[in-house]
Structure formats: C-alpha cells, structure tokens
RODONU-651271 format. One record per residue (C-alpha): residue number from 1; x, y, z; residue in one letter. Coordinates in nm, 3 decimals, always signed. Each point is the difference from the previous one (the first is absolute). Layout:
BEGIN
<site><num>NUM</num><u>X</u><v>Y</v><w>Z</w><residuo>a</residuo></site>
...
# end
This chain:
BEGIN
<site><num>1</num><u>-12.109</u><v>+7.242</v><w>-3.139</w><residuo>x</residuo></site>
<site><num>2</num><u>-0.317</u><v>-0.058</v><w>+0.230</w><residuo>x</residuo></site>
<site><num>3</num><u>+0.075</u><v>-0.117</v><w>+0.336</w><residuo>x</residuo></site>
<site><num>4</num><u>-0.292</u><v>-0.249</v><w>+0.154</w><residuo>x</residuo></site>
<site><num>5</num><u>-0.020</u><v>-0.066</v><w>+0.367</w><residuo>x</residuo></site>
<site><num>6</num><u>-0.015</u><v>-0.367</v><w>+0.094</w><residuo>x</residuo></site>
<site><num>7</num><u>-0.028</u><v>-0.184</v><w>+0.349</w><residuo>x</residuo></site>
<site><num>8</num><u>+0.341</u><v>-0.202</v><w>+0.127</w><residuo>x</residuo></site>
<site><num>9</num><u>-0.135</u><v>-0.323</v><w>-0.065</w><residuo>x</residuo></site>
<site><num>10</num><u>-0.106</u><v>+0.119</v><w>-0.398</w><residuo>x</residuo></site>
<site><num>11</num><u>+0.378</u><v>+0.125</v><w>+0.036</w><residuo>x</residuo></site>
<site><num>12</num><u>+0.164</u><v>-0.282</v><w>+0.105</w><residuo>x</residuo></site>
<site><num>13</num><u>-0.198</u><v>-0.210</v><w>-0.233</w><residuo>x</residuo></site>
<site><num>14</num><u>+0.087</u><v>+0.170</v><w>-0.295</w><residuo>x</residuo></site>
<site><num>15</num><u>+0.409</u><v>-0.008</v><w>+0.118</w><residuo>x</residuo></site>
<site><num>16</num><u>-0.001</u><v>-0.346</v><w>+0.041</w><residuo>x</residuo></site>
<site><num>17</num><u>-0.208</u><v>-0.060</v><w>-0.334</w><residuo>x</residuo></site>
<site><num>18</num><u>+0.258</u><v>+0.207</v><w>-0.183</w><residuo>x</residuo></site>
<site><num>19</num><u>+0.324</u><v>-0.134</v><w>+0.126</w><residuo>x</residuo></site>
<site><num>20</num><u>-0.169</u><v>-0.322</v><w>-0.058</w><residuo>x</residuo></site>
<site><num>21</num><u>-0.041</u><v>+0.057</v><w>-0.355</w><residuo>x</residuo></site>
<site><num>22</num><u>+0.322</u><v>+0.280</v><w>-0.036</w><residuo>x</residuo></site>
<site><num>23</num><u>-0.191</u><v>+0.247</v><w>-0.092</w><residuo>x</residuo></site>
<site><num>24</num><u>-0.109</u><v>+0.340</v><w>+0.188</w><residuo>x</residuo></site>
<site><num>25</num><u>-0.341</u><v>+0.057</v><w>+0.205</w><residuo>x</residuo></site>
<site><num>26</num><u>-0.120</u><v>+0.216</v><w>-0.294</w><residuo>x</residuo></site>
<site><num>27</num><u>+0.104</u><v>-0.332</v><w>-0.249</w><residuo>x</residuo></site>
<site><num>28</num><u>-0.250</u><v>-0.222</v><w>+0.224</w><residuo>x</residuo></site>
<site><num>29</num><u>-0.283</u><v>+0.240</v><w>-0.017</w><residuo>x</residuo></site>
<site><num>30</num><u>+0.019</u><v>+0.070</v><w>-0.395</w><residuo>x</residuo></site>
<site><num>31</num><u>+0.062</u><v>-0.412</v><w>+0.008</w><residuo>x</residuo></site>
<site><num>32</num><u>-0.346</u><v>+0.012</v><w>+0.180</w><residuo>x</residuo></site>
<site><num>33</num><u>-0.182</u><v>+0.224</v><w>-0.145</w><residuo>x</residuo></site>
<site><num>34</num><u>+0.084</u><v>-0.109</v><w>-0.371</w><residuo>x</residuo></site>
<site><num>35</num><u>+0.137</u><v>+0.347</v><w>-0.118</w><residuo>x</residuo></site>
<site><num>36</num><u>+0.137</u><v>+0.012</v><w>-0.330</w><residuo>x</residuo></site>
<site><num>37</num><u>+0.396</u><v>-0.025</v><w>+0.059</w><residuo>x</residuo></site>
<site><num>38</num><u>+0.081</u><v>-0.251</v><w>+0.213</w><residuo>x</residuo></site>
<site><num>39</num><u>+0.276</u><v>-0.052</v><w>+0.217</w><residuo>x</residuo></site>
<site><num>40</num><u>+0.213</u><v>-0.221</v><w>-0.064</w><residuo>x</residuo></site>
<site><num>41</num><u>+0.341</u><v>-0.135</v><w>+0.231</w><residuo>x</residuo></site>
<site><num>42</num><u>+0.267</u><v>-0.021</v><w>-0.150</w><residuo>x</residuo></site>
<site><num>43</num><u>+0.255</u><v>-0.196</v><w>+0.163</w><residuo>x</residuo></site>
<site><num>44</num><u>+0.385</u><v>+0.111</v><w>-0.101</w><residuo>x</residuo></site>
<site><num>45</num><u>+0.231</u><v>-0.285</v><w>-0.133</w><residuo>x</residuo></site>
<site><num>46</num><u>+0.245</u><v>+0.024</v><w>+0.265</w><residuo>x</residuo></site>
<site><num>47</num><u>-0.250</u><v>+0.003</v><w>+0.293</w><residuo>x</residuo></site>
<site><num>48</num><u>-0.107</u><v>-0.379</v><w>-0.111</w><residuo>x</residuo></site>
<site><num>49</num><u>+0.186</u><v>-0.345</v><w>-0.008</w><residuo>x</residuo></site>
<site><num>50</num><u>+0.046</u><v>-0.154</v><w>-0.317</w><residuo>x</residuo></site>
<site><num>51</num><u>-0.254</u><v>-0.311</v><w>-0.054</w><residuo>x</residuo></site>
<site><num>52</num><u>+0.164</u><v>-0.239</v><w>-0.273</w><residuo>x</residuo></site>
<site><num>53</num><u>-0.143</u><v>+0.023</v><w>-0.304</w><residuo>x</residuo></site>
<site><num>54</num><u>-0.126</u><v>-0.325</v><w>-0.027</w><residuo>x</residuo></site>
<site><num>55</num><u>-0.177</u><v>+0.044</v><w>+0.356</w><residuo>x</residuo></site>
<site><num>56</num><u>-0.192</u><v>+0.335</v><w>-0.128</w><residuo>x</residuo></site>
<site><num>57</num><u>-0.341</u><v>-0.080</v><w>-0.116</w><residuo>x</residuo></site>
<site><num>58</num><u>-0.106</u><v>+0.175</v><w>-0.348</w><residuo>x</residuo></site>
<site><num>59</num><u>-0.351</u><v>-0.041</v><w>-0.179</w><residuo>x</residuo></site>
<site><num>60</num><u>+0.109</u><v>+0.126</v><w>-0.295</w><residuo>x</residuo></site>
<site><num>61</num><u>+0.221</u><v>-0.142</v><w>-0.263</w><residuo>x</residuo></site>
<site><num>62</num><u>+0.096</u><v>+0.322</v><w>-0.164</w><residuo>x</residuo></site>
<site><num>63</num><u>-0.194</u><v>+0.278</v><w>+0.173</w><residuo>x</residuo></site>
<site><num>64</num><u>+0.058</u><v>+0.247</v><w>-0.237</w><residuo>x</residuo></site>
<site><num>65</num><u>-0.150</u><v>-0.173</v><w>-0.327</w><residuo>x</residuo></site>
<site><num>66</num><u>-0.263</u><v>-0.136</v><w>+0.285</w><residuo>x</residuo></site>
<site><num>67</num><u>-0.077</u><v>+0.380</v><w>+0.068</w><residuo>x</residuo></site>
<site><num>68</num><u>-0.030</u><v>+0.127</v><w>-0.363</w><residuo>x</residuo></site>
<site><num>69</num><u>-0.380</u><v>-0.173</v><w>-0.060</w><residuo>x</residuo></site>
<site><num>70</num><u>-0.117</u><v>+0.166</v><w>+0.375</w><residuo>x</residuo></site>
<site><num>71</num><u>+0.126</u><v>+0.350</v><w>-0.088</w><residuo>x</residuo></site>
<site><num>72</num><u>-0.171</u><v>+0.001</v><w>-0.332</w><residuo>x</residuo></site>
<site><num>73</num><u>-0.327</u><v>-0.045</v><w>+0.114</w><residuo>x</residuo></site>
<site><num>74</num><u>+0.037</u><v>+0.231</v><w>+0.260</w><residuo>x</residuo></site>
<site><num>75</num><u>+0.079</u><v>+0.255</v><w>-0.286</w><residuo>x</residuo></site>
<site><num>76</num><u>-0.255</u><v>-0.140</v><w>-0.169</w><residuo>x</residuo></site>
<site><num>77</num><u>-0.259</u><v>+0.036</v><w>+0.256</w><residuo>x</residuo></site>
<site><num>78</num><u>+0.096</u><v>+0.307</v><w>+0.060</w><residuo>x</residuo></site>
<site><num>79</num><u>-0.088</u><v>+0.213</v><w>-0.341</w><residuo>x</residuo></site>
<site><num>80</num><u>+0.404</u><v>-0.162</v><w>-0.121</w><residuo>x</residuo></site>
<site><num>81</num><u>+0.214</u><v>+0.213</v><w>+0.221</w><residuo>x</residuo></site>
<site><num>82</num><u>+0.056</u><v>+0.095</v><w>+0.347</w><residuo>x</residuo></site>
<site><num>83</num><u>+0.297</u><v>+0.142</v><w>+0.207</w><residuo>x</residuo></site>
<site><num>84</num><u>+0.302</u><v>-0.222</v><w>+0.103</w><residuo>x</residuo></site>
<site><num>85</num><u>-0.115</u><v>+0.010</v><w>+0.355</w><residuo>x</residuo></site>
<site><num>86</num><u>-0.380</u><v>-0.113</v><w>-0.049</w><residuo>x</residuo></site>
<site><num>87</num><u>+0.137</u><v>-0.331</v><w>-0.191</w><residuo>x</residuo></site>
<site><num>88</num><u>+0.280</u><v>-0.058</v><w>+0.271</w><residuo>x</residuo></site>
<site><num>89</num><u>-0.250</u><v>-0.012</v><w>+0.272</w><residuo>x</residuo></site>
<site><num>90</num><u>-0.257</u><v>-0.222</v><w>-0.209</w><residuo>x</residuo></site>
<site><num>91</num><u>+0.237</u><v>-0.224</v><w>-0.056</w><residuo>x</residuo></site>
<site><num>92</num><u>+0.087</u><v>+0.006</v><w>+0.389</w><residuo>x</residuo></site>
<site><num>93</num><u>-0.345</u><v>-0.073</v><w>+0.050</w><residuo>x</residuo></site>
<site><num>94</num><u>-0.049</u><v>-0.291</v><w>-0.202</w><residuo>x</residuo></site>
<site><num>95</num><u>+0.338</u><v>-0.143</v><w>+0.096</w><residuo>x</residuo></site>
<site><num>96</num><u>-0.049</u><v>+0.099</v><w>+0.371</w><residuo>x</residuo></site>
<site><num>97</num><u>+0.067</u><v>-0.367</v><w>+0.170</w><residuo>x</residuo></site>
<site><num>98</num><u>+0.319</u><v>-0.054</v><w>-0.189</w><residuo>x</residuo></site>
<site><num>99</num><u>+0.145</u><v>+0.326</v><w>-0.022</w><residuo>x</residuo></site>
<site><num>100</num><u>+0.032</u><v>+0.094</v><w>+0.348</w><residuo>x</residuo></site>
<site><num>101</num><u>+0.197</u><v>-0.298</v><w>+0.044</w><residuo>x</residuo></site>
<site><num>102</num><u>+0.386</u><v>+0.099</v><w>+0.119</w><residuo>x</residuo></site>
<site><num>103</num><u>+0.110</u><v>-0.075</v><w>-0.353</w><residuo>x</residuo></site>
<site><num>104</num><u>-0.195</u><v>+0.232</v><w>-0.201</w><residuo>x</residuo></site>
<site><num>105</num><u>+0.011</u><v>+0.311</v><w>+0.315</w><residuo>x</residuo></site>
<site><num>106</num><u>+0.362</u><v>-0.041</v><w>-0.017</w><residuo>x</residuo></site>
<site><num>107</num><u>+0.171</u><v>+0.313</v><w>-0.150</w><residuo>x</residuo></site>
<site><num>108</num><u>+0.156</u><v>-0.060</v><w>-0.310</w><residuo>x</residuo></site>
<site><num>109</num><u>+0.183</u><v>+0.312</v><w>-0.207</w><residuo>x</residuo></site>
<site><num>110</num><u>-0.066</u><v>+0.329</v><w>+0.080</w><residuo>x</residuo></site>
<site><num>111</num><u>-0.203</u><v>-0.123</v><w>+0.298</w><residuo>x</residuo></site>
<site><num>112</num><u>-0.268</u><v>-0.121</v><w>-0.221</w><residuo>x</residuo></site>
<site><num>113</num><u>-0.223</u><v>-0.268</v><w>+0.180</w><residuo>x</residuo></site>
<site><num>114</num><u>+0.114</u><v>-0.325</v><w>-0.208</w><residuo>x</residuo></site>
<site><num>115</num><u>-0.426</u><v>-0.010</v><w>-0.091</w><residuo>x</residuo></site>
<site><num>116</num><u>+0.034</u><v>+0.363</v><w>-0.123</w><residuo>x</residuo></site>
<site><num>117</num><u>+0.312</u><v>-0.089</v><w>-0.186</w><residuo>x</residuo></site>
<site><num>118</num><u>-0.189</u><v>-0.318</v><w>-0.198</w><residuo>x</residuo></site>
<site><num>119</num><u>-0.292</u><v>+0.211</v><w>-0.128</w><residuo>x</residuo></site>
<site><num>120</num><u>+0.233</u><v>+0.272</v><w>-0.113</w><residuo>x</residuo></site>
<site><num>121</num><u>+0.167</u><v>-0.248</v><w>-0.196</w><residuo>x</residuo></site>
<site><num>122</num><u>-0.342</u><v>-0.162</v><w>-0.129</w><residuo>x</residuo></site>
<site><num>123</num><u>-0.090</u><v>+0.338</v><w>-0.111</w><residuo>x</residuo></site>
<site><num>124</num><u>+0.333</u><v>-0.005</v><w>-0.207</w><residuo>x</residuo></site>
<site><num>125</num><u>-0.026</u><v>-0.331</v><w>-0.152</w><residuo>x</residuo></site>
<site><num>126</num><u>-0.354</u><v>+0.070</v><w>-0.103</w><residuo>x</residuo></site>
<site><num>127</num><u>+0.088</u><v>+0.311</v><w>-0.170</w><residuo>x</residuo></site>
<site><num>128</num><u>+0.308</u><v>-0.108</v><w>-0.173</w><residuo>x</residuo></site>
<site><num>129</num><u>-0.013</u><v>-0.354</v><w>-0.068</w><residuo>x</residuo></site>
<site><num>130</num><u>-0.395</u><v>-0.004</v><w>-0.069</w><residuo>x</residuo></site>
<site><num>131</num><u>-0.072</u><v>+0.370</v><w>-0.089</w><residuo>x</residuo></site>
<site><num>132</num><u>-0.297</u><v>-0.009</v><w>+0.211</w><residuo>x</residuo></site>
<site><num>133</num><u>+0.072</u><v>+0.332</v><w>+0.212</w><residuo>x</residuo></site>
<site><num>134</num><u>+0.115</u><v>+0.324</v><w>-0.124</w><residuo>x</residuo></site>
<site><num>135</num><u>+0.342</u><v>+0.190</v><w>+0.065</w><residuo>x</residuo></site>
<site><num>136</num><u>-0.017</u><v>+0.267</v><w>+0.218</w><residuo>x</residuo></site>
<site><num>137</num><u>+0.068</u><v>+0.217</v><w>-0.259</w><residuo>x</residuo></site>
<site><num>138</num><u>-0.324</u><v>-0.057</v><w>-0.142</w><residuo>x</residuo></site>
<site><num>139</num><u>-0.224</u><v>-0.016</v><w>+0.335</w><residuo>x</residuo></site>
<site><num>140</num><u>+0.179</u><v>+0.208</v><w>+0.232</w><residuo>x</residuo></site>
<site><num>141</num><u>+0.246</u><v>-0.077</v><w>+0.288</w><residuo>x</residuo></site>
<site><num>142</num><u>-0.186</u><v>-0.187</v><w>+0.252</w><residuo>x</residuo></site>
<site><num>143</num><u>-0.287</u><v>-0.122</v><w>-0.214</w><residuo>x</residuo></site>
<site><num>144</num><u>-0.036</u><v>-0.366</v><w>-0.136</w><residuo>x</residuo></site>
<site><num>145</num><u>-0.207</u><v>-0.005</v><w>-0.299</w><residuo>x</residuo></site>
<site><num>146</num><u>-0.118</u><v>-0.293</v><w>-0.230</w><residuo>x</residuo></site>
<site><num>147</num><u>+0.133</u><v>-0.014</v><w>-0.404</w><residuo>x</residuo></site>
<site><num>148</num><u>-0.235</u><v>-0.133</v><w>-0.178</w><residuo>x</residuo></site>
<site><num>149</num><u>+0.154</u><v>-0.363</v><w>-0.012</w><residuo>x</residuo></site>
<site><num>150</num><u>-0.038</u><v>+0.017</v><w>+0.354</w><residuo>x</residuo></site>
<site><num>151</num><u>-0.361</u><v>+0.085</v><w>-0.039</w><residuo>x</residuo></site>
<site><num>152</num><u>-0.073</u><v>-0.253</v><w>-0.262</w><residuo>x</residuo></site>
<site><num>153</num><u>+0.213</u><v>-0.254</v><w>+0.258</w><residuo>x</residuo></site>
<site><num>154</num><u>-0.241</u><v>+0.061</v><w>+0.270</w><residuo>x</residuo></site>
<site><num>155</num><u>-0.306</u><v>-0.010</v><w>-0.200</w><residuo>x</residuo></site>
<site><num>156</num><u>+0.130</u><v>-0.316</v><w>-0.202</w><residuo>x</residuo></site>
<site><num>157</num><u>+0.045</u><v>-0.177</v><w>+0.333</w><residuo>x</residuo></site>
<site><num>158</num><u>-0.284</u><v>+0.065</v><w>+0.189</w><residuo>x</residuo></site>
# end
C-alpha cells in the first residue's frame, strides 16, 4: 500500500465525506477519481429500522426480469462476455440513483447488497429461463458470456 501525505483540513474533509457516505477515506477518493471498483456501503440489516413495505419506494416492478435486457447489451457491447464483476458495477452505474437507496444497500443473504443480489438473480433467469447466457461450465467461473439466443435477442431488439 502507498501512503500519501495530506494537510488536516484534506484529512478532515475526507473523514467527514466518508462517514457521511459509510464508506472509508480510500472509498471517497476511488468514488472521486472514478477508479474501476467502486465502493460501495453496505448497510447491515440489523443496523437499520424496518420501513413498511408499502412506505419503501421501488422503480422497478420486477428488477430482475427489468435487469436481464441491461446486462445483455452490456455483454453485447462488450465482444458477448465479461467477468461477473465488470457487469455488477455497470449495472450499478446505470442504476446509480435508485440503488443506493437504503432498500437496495441493505444486506440481504450472505451479506450480499440487496442490488448485488437482484442482478445475480437476473443473470440466472436469463440463462435458464431464456438461454441467453452460458453456464459456467461452458465460460468459466466468473465470466458471463452471451448464447447465441442471447446474441440474436440483443441484435433483434436493437
């Protein structure tokens, strides 16, 4: 790890940026500076009261079949595969305003961010129900890759 030196004020800055946003100093610079991996809070389920479900506020009206068209293309675009971790944070990106709501940072099993949780599942439902991503038997652990339905999907609907 490479140590910078900053001034106090920089320092305090950056502290009260971070436990702003619940993250630590080194998640607000890579937050600022647009690195690849971004970090984001996760808050647990216990640390947070329980808003009534018909109080919480959700765009979607089933994210994960919402999801499946998104992380198509961005196979697509993307020569029809890419790693598990490159689609989860393009997905972040595009769904930015909505999921870092308290809803969808909440932890859900395995202390999954509920957002994480729905594009896993998207991924699922487009490989089994639609057969338009491969096992990872065929692409590798950790790889998403496009069948060719899911090609001919993309290309039919754009």
């Amino acid at each position: 790890m490479t140590m910078i030196e900053v001034d106090h004020d920089v320092s305090r800055k950056l502290a009260d940026a971070a436990r702003q946003l619940g993250i630590t100093r080194n998640g607000v610079l890579r937050q600022l500076l647009k690195l690849d991996n971004p970090t984001i809070p996760y808050i647990k389920k216990d640390t947070r009261k329980k808003a009534k479900k018909s109080t919480l506020h959700q765009s979607f009206n089933n994210v994960q079949d919402e999801l499946i068209p998104h992380i198509v293309k961005i196979l697509y675009e993307n020569g029809g595969k890419a790693t598990k971790a490159f689609v989860e944070n393009e997905i972040f990106r595009l769904f930015q305003h909505e999921f870092e709501k308290p809803y969808y940072i909440e932890t859900v099993s395995h202390g999954v961010p509920r957002w994480r949780h729905h594009i896993a599942w998207a991924k699922e439902r487009a490989k089994q129900r639609q057969g338009f991503i491969k096992s990872a038997s065929e692409s590798g652990r950790g790889i998403w890759e496009l069948t060719d339905e899911g090609i001919a999907y993309y290309e039919n609907s754009h």
